[in-house]
C-alpha positions as CSV (number, residue, x, y, z in Angstrom):
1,X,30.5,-36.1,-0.8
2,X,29.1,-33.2,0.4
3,X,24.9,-33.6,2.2
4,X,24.5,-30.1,2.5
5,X,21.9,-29.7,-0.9
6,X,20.2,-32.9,0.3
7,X,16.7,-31.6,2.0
8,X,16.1,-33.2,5.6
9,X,13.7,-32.6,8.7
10,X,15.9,-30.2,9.8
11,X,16.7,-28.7,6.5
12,X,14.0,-27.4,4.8
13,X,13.9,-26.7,1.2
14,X,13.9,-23.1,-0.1
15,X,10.2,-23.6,-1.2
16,X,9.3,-24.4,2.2
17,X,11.1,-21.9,4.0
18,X,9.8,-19.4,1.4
19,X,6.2,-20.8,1.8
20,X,6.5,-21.3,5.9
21,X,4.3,-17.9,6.8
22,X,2.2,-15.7,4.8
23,X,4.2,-12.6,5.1
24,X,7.2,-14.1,2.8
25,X,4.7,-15.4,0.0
26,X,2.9,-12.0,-0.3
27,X,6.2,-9.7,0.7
28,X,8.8,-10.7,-1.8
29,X,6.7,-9.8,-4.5
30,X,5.3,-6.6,-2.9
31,X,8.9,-5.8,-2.8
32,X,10.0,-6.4,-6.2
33,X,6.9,-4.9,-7.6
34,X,7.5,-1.5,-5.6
35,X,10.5,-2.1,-8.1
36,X,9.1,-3.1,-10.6
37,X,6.0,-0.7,-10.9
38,X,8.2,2.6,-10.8
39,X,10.7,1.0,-13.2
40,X,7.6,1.3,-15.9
41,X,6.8,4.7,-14.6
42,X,10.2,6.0,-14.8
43,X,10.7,4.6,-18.5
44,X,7.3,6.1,-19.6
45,X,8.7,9.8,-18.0
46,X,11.4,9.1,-20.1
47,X,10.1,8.3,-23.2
48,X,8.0,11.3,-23.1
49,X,10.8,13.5,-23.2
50,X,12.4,11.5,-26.1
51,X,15.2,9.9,-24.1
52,X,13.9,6.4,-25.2
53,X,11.4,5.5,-27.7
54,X,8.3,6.1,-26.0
55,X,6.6,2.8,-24.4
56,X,3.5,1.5,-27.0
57,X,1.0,-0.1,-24.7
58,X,-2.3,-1.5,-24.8
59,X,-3.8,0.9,-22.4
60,X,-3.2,4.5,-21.6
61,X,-0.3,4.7,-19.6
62,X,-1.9,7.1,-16.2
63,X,-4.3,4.2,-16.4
64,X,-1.7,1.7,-16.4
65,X,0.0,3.7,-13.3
66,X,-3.0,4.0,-11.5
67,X,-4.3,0.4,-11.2
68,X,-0.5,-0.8,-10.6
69,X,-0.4,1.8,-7.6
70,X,-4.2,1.2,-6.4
71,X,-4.0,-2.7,-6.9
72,X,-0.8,-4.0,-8.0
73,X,1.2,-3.0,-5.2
74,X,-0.3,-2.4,-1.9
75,X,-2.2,-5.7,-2.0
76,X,0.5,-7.8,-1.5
77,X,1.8,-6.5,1.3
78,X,-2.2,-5.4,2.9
79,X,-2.9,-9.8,2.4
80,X,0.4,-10.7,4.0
81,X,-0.5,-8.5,6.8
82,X,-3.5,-9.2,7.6
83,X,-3.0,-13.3,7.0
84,X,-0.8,-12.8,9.6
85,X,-2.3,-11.1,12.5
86,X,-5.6,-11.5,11.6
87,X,-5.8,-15.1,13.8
88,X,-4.1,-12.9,16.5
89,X,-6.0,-10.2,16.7
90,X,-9.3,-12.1,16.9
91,X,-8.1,-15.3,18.4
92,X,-9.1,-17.4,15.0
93,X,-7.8,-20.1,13.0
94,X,-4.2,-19.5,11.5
95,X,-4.6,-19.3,8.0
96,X,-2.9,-22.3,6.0
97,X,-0.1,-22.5,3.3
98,X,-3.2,-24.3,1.5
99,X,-5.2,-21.1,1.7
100,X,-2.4,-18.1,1.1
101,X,-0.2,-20.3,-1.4
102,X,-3.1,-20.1,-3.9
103,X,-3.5,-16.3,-3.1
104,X,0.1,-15.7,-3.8
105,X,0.1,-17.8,-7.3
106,X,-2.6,-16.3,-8.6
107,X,-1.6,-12.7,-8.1
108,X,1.2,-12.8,-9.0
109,X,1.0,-15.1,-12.3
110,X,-2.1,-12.0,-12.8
111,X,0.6,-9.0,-12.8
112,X,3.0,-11.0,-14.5
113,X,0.4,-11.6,-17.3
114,X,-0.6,-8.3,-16.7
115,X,2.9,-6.6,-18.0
116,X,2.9,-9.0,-20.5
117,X,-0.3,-8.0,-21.7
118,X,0.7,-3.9,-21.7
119,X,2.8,-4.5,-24.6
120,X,0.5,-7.1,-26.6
121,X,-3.3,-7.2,-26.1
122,X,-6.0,-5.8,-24.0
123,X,-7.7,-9.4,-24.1
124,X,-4.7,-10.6,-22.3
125,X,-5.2,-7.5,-19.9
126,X,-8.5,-8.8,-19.0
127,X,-7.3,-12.1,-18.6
128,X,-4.7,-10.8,-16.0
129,X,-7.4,-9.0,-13.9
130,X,-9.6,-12.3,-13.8
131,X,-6.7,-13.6,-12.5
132,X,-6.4,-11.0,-10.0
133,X,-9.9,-10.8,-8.8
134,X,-9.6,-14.9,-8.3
135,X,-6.7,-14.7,-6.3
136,X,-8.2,-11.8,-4.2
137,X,-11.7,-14.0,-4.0
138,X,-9.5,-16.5,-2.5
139,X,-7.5,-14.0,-0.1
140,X,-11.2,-12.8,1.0
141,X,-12.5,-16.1,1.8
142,X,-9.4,-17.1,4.1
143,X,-9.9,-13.7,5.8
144,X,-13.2,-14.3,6.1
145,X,-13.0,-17.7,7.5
146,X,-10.8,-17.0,10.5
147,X,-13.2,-13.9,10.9
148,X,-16.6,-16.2,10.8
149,X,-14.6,-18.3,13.4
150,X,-12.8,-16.2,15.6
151,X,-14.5,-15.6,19.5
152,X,-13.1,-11.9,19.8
153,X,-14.3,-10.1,16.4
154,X,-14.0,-6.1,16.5
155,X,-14.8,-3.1,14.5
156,X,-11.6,-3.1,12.8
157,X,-12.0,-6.2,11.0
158,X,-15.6,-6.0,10.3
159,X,-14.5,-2.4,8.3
160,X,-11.5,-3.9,6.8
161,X,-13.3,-6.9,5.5
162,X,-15.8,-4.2,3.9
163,X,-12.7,-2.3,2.7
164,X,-11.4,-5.4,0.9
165,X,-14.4,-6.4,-0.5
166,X,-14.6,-2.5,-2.3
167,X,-11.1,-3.4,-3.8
168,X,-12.6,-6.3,-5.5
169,X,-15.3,-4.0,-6.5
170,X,-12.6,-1.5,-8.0
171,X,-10.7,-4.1,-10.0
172,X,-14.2,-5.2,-11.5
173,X,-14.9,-1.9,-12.7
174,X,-10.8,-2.0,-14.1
175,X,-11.5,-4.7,-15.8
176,X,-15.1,-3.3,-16.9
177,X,-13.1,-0.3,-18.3
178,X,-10.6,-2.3,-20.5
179,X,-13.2,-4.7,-22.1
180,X,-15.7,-1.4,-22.5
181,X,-13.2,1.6,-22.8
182,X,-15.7,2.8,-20.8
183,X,-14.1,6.2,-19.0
184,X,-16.4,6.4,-16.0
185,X,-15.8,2.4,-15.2
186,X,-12.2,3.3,-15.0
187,X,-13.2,6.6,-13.0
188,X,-14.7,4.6,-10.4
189,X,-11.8,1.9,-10.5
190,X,-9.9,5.3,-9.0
191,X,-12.5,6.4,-6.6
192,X,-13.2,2.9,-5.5
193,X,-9.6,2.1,-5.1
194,X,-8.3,4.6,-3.2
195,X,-11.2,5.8,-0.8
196,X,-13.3,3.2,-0.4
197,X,-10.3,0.1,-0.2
198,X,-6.5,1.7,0.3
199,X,-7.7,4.5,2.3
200,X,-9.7,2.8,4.9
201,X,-7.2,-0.3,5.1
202,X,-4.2,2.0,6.0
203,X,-6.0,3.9,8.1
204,X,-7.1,0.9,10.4
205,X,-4.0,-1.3,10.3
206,X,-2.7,2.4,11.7
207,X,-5.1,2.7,14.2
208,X,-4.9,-0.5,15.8
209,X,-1.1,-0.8,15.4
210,X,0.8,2.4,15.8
211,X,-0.6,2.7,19.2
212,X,0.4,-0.8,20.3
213,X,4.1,-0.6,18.7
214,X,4.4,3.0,21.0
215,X,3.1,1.4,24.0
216,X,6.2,-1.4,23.6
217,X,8.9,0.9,22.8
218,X,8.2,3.9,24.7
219,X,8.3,4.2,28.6
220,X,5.2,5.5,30.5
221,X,3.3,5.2,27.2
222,X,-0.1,5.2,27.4
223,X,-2.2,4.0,24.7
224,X,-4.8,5.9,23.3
225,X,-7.1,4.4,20.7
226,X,-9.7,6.8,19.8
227,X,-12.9,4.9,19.3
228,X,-14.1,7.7,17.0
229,X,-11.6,7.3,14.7
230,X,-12.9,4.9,12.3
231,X,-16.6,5.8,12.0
232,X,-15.3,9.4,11.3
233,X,-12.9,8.3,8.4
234,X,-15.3,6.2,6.9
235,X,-17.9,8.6,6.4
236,X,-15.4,11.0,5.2
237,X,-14.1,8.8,2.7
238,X,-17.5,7.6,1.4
239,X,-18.3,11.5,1.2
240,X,-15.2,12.2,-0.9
241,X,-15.4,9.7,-2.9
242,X,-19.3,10.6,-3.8
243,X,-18.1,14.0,-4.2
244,X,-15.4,13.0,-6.9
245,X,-17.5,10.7,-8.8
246,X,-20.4,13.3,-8.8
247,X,-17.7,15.9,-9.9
248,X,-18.2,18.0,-7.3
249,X,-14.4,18.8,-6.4
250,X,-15.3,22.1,-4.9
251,X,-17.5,20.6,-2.2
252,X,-15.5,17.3,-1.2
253,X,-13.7,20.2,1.9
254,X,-17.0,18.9,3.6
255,X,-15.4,15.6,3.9
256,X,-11.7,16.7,3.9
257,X,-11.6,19.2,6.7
258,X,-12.8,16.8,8.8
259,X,-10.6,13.6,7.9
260,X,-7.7,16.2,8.4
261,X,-8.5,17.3,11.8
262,X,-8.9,13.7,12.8
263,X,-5.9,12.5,11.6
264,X,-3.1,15.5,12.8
265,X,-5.2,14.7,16.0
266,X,-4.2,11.3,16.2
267,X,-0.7,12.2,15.8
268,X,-0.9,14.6,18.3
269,X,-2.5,11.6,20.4
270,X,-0.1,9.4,19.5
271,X,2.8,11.9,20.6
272,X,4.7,11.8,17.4
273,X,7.3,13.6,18.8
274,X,8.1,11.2,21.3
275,X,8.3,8.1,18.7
276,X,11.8,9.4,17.9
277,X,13.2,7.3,20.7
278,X,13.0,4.5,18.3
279,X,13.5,4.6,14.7
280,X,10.9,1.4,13.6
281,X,8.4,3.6,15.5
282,X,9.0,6.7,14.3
283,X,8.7,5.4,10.6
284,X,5.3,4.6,11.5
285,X,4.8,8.2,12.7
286,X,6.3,9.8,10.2
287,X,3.8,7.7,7.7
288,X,1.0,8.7,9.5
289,X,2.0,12.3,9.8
290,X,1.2,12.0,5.9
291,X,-2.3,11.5,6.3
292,X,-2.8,14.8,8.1
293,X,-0.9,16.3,6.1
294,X,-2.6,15.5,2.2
295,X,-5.9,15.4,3.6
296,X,-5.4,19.7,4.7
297,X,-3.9,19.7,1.2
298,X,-7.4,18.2,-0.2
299,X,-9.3,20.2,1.9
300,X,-7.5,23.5,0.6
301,X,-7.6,22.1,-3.1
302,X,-11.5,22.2,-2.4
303,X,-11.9,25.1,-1.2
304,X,-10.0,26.7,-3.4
305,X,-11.8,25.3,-6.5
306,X,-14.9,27.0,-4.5
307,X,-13.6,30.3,-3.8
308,X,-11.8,30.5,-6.9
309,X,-12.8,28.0,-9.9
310,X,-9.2,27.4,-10.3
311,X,-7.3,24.4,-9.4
312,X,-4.0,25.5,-7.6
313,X,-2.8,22.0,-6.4
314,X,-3.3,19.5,-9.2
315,X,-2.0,16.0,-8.2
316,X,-0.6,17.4,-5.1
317,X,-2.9,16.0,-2.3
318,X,-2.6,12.7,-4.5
319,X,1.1,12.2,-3.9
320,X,0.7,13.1,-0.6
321,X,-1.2,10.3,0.1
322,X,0.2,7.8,-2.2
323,X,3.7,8.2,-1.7
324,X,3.9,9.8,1.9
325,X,1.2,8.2,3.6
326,X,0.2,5.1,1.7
327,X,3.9,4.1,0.8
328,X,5.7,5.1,3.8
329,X,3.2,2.9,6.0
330,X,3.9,0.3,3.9
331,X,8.0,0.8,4.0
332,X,7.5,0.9,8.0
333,X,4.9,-1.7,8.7
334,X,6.4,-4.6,6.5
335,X,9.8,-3.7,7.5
336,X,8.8,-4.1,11.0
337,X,6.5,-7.5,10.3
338,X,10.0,-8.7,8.2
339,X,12.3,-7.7,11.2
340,X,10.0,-9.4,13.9
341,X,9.1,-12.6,11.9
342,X,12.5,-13.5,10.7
343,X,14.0,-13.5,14.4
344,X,16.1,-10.1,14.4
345,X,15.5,-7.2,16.7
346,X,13.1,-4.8,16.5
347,X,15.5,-2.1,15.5
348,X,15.8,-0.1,11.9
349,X,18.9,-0.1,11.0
350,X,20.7,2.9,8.5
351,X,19.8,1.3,5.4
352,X,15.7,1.2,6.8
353,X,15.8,4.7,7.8
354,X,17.3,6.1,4.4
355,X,15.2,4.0,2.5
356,X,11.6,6.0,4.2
357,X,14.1,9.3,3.9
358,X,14.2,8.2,0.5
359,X,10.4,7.7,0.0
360,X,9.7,11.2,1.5
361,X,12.1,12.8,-0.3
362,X,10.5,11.3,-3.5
363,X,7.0,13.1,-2.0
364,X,8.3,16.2,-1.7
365,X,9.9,16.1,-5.3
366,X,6.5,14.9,-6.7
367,X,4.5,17.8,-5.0
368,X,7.3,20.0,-6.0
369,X,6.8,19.2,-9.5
370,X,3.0,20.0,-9.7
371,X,4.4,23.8,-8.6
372,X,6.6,24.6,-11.5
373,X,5.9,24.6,-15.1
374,X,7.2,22.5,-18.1
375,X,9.9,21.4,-18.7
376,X,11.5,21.9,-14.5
377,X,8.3,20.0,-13.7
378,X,9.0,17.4,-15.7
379,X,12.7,17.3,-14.1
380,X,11.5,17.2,-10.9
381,X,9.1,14.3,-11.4
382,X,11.4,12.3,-13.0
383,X,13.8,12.7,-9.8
384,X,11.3,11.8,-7.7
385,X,10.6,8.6,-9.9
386,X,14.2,7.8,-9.5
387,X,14.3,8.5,-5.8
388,X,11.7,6.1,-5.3
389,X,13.5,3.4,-7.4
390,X,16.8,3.8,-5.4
391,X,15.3,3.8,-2.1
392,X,13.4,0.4,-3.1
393,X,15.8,-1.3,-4.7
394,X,18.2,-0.9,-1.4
395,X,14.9,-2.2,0.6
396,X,14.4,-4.9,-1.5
397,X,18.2,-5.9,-1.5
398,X,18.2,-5.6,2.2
399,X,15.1,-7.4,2.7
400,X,14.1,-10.0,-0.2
401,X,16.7,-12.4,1.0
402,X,14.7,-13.0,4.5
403,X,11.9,-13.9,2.8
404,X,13.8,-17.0,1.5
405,X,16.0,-17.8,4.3
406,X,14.8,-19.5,7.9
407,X,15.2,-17.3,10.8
408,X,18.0,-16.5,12.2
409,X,16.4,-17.6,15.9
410,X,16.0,-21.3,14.6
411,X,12.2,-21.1,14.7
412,X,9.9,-21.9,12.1
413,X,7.6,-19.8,10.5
């Protein structure tokens, strides 16, 4: 008879392996959400044109798209991260399964309650997003315990423990606006979420990492780490956020030029052209580039608005951030973390690179789409919806099953 199902020392079971390191727990379902999220979006595109009977839900759908984006997506993979090199970084306590297990049960029994609750009741809705703000309690506390403990504390995490706590913040204010209906609590749910939590959090992880990975793959590298960097995004953030939720679009360039130099100066820094040598790296590049890039497209969305009264750029800037920036650093950072932690080689292969060629392209359909009008606009955004879900489902075929499987080194973890 064969032993091979019976569980030794040296045969874990799949819950252990699968529980053995943070990044698995909170990866696997960042990657079938990226699936899962733009599945919903795709079908709601859809029924609006009448190809399916249109999706009845609890909420407004652009409300439903926006949280899942803001705080149903990125999460997952931000508290993976950072359980992970948070104890390196500082020299702290490692975090324990006893402290990210709970953080990974919570959210995600919160989204699945959460889908469930988009096609029954708003109560249940709430109920999802207490869930969620639990789990991300608990997520803050183990953060904050290797952080209390740690002898090398920087300015990174001091701003990205700030950062989290404003995402908590946001998902109070989503939760304020489904019990209330209340239009600005679901207003600030957006500002809160994307300048004041996502915004800062990419930007730092960037900050501290992109320079580091360059400085191992490239020869004669130097690393440059402007120590500017963060105090300037932070005040430009708070300003554009204060801006929006003042409704003062036409004034938020103040804020926007600024970010915008920064960032396409830090590529510059970082010699993006150079990170081509290596294809992991140059997906981080190529993320970051993104930054630069919506932030000019904020700034001349402002100033337009100022100059003109008109709006000439829509969602634009938006999807230049969410998708390019925001999504792409996620594709390249986790694939990276993935790669590293399950004992393979640093190295991206075909599949890794199509899959951010396949997140860009979806960018530059979605900022396409804003330009034309009805009925080529809706086209265009419905291929960039699909886009997205091809590239992730090959990502999430490539890369679920290493969340479940030891490491092909023979080390644990």
């Amino acid at each position: 008879m064969s032993h091979a199902t019976i569980p030794t020392d040296s045969e874990p079971t799949r819950w252990q392996v699968f529980t053995a390191a943070p990044h698995r727990t909170m990866f696997l379902p960042g990657v079938l959400q990226s699936v899962l999220i733009m599945l919903f979006w795709f079908a709601e595109l859809l029924g609006r044109v009448g190809w399916i009977p249109p999706l009845l839900l609890a909420l407004p759908a652009t409300q439903v798209h926006v949280f899942l984006m803001l705080f149903g997506l990125f999460p997952f993979f931000i508290f993976g991260f950072l359980f992970t090199v948070y104890p390196r970084w500082m020299g702290g306590p490692v975090i324990p399964a006893s402290r990210y297990v709970p953080v990974f049960i919570l959210l995600v029994t919160g989204m699945v309650l959460f889908y469930a609750g988009l096609f029954t009741s708003p109560l249940i809705v709430a109920t999802a997003l207490s869930l969620q703000l639990t789990g991300w309690g608990v997520a803050l506390y183990a953060l904050f315990t290797v952080y209390r403990q740690a002898p090398k504390r920087g300015p990174h995490e001091r701003l990205l423990n700030l950062a989290l706590a404003a995402g908590a913040i946001g998902i109070l204010c989503f939760l304020t606006g489904v019990v209330t209906q209340s239009p600005l609590a679901f207003r600030l749910a957006r500002e809160i979420g994307l300048w004041l939590f996502l915004m800062p959090v990419v930007f730092l992880v960037a900050h501290r990492m992109i320079p580091f990975f360059s400085q191992s793959a490239l020869i004669n590298y130097i690393m440059v780490r402007p120590a500017w960097g963060p105090p300037v995004m932070v005040v430009c953030v708070v300003a554009h956020a204060a801006f929006e939720i003042a409704g003062l679009p036409a004034w938020r360039f103040l804020a926007d030029v600024p970010l915008a130099a920064a960032a396409l100066h830090h590529s510059w820094l970082w010699q993006f052209r150079r990170s081509f040598h290596a294809r992991l790296l140059a997906m981080l590049h190529i993320a970051f580039l993104w930054l630069g890039i919506g932030m000019t497209l904020y700034a001349l969305q402002s100033l337009a608005l100022l100059v003109t009264g008109t709006d000439y750029f829509g969602r634009v800037p938006l999807h230049a951030l969410g998708i390019g920036f925001f999504t792409g650093m996620v594709v390249a950072m986790a694939s990276r973390v993935t790669l590293g932690h399950s004992g393979r080689a640093l190295e991206a292969d075909g599949l890794t690179w199509r899959v951010l060629f396949g997140v860009n392209i979806a960018a530059v359909l979605r900022i396409a789409g804003e330009f034309v009008p009805g009925t080529a606009s809706g086209i265009l955004n419905g291929l960039s919806a699909a886009t997205w879900l091809l590239s992730f489902l090959l990502w999430a075929w490539l890369y679920a099953p290493m969340y479940v499987r030891r490491r092909v080194d023979g080390k644990t973890g």
